[in-house]
N, C-alpha and C positions, 0 to 999 in steps of 0.2 A: 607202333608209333602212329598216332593221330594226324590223317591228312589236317592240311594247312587250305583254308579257300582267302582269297581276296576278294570283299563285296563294296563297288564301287556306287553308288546310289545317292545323288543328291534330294530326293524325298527321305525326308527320314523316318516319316510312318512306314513307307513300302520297306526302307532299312532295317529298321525294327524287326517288320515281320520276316523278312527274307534270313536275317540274321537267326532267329529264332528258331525257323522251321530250319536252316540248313545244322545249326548245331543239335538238333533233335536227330540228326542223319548220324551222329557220331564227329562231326567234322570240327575244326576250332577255325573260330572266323575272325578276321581281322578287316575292316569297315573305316570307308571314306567317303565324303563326301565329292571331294574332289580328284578331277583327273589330273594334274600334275602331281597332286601328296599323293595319287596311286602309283606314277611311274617313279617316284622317288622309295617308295613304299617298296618297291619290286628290286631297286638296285641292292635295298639296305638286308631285303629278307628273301629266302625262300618260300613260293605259293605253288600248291598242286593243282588248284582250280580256280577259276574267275568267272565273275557274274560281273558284267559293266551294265550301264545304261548306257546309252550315248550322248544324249543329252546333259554335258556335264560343265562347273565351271572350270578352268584350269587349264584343261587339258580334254578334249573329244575324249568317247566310248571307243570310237575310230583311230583315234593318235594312240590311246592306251593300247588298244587290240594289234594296232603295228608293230609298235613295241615290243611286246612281248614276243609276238612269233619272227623278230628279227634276232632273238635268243637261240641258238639252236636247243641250249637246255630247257627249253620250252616248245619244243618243238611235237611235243605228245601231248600236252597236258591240258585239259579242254577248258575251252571256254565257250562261255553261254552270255549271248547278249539280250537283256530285257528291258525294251524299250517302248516305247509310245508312237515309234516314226515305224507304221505299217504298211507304204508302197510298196509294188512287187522289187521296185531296182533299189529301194531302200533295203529289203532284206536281202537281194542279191548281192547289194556290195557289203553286206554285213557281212554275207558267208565267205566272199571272196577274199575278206582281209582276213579270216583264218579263226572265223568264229566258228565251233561246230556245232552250234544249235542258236535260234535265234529266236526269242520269245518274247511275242509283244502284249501291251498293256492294254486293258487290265487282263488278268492271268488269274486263272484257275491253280490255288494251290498245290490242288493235289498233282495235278497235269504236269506243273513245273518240278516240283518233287522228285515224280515218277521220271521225267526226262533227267535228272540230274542224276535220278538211281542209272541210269541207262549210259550215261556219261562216265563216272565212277564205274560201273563194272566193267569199261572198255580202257578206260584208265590204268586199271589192278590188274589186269590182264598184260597189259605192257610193262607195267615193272614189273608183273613176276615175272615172263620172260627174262626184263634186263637182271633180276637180282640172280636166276637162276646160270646166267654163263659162268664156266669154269674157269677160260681163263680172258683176263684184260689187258689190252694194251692200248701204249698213247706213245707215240713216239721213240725215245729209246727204255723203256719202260715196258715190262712184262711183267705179267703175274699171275700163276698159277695157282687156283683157289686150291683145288683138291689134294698137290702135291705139297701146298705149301711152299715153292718155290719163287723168289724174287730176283728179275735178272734188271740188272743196267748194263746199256751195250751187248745186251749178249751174254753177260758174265753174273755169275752167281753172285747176290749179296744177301751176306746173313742179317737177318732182322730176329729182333725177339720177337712175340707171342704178341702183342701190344702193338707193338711195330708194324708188324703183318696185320691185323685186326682192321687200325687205322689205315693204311696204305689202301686195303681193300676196300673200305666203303667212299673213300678218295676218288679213287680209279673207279668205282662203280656210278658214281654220278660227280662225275670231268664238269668243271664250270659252273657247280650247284657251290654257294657256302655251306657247310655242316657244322650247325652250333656246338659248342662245349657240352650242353645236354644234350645234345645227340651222338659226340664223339664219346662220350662218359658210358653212353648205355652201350656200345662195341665193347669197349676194357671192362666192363664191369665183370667183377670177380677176379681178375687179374690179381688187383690190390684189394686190402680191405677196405676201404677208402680211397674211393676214386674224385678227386678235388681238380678244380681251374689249374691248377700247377701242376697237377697230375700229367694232364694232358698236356699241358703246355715242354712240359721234360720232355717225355716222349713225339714230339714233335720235333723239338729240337733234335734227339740222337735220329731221327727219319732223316733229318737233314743233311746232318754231317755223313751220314752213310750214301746219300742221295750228290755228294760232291757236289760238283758244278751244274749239277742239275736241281739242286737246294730251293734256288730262287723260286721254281713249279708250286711246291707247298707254299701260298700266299696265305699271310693272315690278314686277318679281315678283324679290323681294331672294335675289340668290344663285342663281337657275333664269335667268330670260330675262323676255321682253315676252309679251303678247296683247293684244287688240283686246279691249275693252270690249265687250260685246252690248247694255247697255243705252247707249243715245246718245239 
């Protein structure tokens, strides 16, 4: 699955080009000019990585960059600020709002590149950790990857194959939305055709099996599901 970046940049030639080189990394970029359509941008989607300026209309590099790491599901996922404001307490309070790299203008491509390779492979390293635990819990909520077990309260519940699938990448990123194309590529093979309604059933019996703890699985109108964090 294709990391997701957010490129926040109100020049649009340096947009262009940042756009271009960072999708040449493999990545899919999605690009604003402004900082409020970025924080509204981050409510509506999923991003693995962010590149702000600070100097932006809307909304700060600075109010965006707060934003995000007041997310705790963003609480790994780097961000690189590339900016024109090069005082030493300008890039100090850059890093201190939760930026982990901070690159100012003008900027050698390849330099920026290379630090982003460096980002990304600190990145990949934390999810495969996180995808690699066996089992996940979130309040009365457990799950055993390798046994295939699912408890509520304590107590076994049986889930089909689909059921368990979903529930697992759920619980494996608590607070994140996970699109329909992303919940599609878990089930796939399950059915021979795996469709919006597909998932959308098996969601449903997750629920009714999920009791009064149903409400947890939230859909998100038009994007997908995620798991509640507060339980």
């Amino acid at each position: 699955m294709r990391l997701k970046a957010l490129l926040v940049e109100d020049d649009l030639d340096i947009q262009d080009l940042l756009k271009s080189q960072v999708e040449s990394l493999g990545l899919d970029v999605i690009c604003t000019s402004n900082g409020k359509t970025a924080i509204d941008l981050i409510k509506e989607n999923t991003f693995d990585i962010f590149l702000l300026d600070r100097m932006l209309p809307g909304a700060t590099g600075m109010e965006v960059c707060n934003y995000i790491r007041s997310h705790d599901l963003y609480s790994s996922n780097p961000i690189l600020m590339i900016t024109a404001l090069t005082q030493p307490e300008q890039i100090i309070e850059g890093l201190n709002a939760g930026a982990d790299d901070y690159i100012t203008k003008p900027f050698d491509i390849n330099i920026l590149l290379a630090r982003l390779r460096c980002q990304l492979r600190r990145y990949h390293l934390i999810k495969d950790k996180k995808e690699n635990i066996s089992k996940l819990e979130l309040g009365a909520l457990s799950l055993d990857i390798q046994k295939r077990v699912f408890l509520l309260q304590e107590k076994e519940v049986q889930l089909t194959k689909s059921e368990f699938n979903l529930m697992t990448i759920l619980l494996k990123n608590v607070g994140k939305v996970m699109t329909r194309k992303e919940l599609k590529l878990v089930i796939q093979g399950d059915a021979v055709h795996v469709t919006d309604r597909t998932i959308d059933t098996h969601i449903f019996g997750l629920r009714k099996k999920l009791k009064h703890y149903s409400s947890q699985v939230e859909s998100i109108r038009g994007i997908g599901y995620r798991i509640n964090e507060k339980l």
